[in-house]
MIPA-8396 format. One line per field, with one value per residue (C-alpha): residue number from 1; residue in one letter; x, y, z. Coordinates in steps of 0.2 Angstrom, whole numbers, plus 5000, padded with zeros to 4 digits. Layout:
REM residues N
nulo: [NUM, ...]
filum: [a, ...]
u: [X, ...]
v: [Y, ...]
w: [Z, ...]
END
This chain:
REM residues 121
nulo: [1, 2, 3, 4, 5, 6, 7, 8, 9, 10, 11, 12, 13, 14, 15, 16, 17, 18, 19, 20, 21, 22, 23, 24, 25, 26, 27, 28, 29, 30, 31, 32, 33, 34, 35, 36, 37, 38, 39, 40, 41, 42, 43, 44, 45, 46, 47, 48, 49, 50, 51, 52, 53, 54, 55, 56, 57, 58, 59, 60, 61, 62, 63, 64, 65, 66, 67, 68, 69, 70, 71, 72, 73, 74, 75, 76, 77, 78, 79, 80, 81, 82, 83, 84, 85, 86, 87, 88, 89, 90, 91, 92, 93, 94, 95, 96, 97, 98, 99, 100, 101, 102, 103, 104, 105, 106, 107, 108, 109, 110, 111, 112, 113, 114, 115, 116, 117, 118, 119, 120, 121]
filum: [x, x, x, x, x, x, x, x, x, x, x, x, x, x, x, x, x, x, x, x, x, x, x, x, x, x, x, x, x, x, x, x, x, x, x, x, x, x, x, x, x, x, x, x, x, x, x, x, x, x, x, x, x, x, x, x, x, x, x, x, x, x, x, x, x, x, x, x, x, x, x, x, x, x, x, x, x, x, x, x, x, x, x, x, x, x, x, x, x, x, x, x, x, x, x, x, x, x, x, x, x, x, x, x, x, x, x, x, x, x, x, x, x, x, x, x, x, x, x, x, x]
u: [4879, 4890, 4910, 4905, 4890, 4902, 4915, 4903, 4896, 4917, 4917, 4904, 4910, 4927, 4917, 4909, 4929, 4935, 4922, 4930, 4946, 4938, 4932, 4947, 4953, 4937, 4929, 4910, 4898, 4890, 4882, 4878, 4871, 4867, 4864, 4860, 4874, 4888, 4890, 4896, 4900, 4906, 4913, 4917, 4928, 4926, 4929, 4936, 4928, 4932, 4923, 4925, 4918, 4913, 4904, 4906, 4912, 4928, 4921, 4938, 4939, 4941, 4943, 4942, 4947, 4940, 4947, 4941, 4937, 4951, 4949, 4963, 4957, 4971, 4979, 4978, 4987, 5002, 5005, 5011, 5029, 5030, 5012, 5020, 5035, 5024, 5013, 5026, 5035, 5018, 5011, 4996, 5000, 4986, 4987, 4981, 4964, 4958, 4952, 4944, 4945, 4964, 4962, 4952, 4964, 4979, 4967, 4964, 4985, 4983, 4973, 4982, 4997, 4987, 4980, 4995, 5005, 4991, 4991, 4976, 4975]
v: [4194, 4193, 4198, 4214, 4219, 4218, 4228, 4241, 4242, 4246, 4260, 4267, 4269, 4275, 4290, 4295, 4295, 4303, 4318, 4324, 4325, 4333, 4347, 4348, 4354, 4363, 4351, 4350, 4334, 4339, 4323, 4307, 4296, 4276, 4268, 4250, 4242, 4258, 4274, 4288, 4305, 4319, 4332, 4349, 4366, 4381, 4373, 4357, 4344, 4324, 4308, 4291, 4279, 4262, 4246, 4231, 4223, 4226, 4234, 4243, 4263, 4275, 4292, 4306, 4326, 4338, 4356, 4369, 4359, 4347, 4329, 4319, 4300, 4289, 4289, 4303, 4310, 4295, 4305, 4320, 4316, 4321, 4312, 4296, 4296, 4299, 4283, 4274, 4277, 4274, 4260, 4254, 4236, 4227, 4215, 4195, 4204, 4219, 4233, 4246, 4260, 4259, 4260, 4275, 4282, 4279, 4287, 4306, 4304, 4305, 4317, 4328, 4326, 4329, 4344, 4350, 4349, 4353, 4371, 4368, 4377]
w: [4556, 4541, 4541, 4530, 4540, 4555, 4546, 4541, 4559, 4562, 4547, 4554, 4571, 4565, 4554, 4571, 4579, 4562, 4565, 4579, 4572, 4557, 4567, 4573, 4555, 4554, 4543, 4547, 4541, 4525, 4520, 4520, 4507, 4508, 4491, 4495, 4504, 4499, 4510, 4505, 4520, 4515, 4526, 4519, 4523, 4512, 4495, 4498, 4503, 4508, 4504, 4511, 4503, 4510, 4501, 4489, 4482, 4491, 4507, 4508, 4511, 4500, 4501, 4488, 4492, 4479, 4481, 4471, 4454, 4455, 4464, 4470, 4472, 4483, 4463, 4460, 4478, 4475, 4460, 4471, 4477, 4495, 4497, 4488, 4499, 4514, 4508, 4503, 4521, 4530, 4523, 4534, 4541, 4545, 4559, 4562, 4563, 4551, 4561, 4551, 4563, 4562, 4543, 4546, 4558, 4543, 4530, 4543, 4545, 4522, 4522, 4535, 4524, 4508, 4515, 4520, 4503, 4491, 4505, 4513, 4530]
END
């Protein structure tokens, strides 16, 4: 088993341990898509909806919230002040090892924040 197949084993584990936090913020599992070796899970609450994103080349995670029409990438959310002082005051520190599910656990704390300032309830 390769580094990435190990890692993606780890993201997928992490979405499981996101979901219940999700729930949590009434979020409930809307999709799921696998295009080759990306995936791509959505979860959704009236109008707005989160994506993370998981694949090459990087096999780094990325999230997208979409409210209403609008969508915020991780850019596009820096771009907001209190959510690029948040960031910028957060930063995620990876260790000697990467652990994905820490990574995802630093992307539910984002979008907490996000959800918060763009006055989502």
């Amino acid at each position: 088993m390769t580094m990435s197949d190990e890692q993606t084993l780890d993201f997928l584990s992490a979405i499981r341990d996101a979901n219940v936090r999700l729930i949590s913020r009434s979020f409930k599992r809307y999709s799921y898509k696998e295009k080759g070796y990306t995936y791509y899970i959505r979860f959704k609450k009236e109008d707005s909806i989160v994506e993370f994103i998981w694949g090459p080349p990087e096999f780094q995670i990325e999230m997208i919230l979409y409210v209403g029409s609008l969508k915020y990438a991780f850019k596009d959310l820096l771009k907001i002040p209190e959510i690029g002082r948040w960031v910028s005051s957060n930063r995620y520190k990876q260790g000697d090892k990467r652990n994905v599910k820490s990574e995802m656990l630093w992307f539910l704390d984002l979008l907490q924040i996000s959800l918060e300032v763009i006055g989502i309830k």
